[in-house]
C-alpha positions as a Markdown table, in Angstrom:
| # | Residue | x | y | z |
|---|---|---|---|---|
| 1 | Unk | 66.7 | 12.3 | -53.7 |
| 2 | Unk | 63.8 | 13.0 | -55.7 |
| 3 | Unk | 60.2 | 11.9 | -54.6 |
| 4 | Unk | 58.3 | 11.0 | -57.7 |
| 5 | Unk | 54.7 | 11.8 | -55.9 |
| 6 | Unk | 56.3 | 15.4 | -55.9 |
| 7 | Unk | 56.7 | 15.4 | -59.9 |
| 8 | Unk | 54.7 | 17.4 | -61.5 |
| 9 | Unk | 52.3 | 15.0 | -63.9 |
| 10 | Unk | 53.1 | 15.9 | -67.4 |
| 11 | Unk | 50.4 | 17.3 | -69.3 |
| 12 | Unk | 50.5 | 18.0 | -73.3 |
| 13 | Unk | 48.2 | 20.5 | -73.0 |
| 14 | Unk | 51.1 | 22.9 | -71.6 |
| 15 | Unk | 53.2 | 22.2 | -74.2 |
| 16 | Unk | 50.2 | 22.8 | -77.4 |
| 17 | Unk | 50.6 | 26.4 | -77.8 |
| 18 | Unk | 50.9 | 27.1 | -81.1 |
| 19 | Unk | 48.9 | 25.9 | -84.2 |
| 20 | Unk | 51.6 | 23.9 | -85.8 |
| 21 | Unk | 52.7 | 21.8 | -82.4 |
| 22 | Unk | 49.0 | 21.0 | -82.5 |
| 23 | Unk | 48.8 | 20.0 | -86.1 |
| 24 | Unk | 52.3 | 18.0 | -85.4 |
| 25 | Unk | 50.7 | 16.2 | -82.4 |
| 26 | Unk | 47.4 | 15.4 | -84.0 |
| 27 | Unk | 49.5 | 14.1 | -86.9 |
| 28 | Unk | 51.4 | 11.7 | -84.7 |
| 29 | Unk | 48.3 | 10.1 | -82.6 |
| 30 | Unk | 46.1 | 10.0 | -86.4 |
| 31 | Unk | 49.5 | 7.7 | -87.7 |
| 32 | Unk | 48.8 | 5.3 | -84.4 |
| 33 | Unk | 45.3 | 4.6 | -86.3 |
| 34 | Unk | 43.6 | 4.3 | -82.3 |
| 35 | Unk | 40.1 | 5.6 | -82.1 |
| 36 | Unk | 40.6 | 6.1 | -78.3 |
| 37 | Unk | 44.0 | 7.9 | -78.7 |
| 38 | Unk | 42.2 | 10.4 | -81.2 |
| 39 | Unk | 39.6 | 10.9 | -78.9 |
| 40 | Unk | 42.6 | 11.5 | -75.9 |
| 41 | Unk | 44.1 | 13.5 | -78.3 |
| 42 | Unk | 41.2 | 15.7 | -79.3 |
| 43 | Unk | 40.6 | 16.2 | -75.6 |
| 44 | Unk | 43.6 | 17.3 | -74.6 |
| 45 | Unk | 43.5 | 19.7 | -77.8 |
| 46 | Unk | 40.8 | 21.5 | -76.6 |
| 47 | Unk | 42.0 | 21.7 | -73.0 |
| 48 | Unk | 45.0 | 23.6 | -74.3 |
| 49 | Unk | 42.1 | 25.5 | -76.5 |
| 50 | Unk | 39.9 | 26.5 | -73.9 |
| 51 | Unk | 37.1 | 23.6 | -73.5 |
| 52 | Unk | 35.0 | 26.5 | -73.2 |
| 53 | Unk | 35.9 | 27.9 | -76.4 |
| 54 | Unk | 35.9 | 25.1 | -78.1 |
| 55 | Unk | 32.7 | 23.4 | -77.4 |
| 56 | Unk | 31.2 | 27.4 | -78.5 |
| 57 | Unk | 32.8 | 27.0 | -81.6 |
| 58 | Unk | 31.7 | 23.1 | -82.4 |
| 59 | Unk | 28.1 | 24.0 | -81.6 |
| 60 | Unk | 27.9 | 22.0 | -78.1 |
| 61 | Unk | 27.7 | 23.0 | -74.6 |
| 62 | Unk | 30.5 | 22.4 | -72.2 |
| 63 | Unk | 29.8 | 19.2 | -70.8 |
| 64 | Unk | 28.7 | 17.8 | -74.1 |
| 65 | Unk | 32.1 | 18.6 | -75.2 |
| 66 | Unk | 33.3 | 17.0 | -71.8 |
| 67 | Unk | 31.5 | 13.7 | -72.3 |
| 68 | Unk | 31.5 | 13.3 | -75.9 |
| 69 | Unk | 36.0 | 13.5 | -75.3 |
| 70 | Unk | 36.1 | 11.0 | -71.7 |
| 71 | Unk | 38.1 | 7.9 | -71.7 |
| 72 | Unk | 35.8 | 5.5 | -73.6 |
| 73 | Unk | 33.4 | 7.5 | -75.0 |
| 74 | Unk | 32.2 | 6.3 | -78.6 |
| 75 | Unk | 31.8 | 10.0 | -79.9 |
| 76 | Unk | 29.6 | 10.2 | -83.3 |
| 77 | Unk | 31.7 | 11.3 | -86.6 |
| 78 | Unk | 29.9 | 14.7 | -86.5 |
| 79 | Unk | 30.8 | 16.0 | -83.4 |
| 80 | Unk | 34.6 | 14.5 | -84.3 |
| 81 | Unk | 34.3 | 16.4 | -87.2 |
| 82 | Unk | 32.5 | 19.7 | -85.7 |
| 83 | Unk | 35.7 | 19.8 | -82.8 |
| 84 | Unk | 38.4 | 19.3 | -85.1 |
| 85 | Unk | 37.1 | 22.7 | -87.3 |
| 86 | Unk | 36.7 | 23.7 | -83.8 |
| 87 | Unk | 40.3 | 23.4 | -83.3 |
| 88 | Unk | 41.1 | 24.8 | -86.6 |
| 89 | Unk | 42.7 | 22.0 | -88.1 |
| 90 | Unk | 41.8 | 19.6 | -90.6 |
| 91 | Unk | 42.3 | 16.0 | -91.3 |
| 92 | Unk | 44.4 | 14.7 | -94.5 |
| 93 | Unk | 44.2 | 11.7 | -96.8 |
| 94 | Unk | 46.9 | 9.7 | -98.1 |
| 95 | Unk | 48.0 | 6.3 | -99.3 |
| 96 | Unk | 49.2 | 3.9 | -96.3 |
| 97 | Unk | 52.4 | 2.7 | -96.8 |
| 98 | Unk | 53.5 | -0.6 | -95.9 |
C-alpha cells in the first residue's frame, strides 16, 4: 500500500527544462486569463531558471524577485514585464475567441 505523505509533491519546475515546455506552459496559464496563476506561473518559471539568475537578469535582487512572485503579491507591470525578458520569452496578442 502506498502512503501518500511518502509521495513526492509534484513540482513543474522539474519538468520546465527546455525553452519551448516553458513557452508551452506559460501559454496554458496566460489562456486561464488569472493574474494570480501568471504570477504562480512566473515563479515557478524562474525556480526552474535559477531565481538567482533570474532576478540578475530582470534588474532586481533576490528577494525582490522572491516577493514581487509570492502567493498574493500584486507585482507592478514592469517587473512582470522585466522577468518574463528575464526568462526569455515573450508575450503574444491575439483576438479572443468565443
Amino acid at each position: 500500500m502506498v502512503n501518500i505523505s511518502e509521495l513526492k509533491r509534484f513540482d513543474a519546475a522539474e519538468h520546465l527544462d527546455t525553452d519551448e515546455a516553458i513557452a508551452e506552459y506559460l501559454s496554458i496559464v496566460l489562456e486561464e486569463n488569472d493574474p494570480d496563476a501568471l504570477i504562480h506561473a512566473l515563479g515557478t518559471i524562474a525556480r526552474a531558471r535559477g531565481m538567482t539568475q533570474i532576478a540578475k537578469d530582470a534588474g532586481l535582487g533576490r528577494e525582490s524577485l522572491y516577493k514581487a512572485l509570492k502567493e498574493g503579491a500584486s507585482p507592478r507591470f514592469d517587473t512582470i514585464y522585466r522577468v518574463i525578458q528575464a526568462l526569455g520569452v515573450q508575450l503574444v496578442a491575439r483576438p479572443i475567441t468565443h
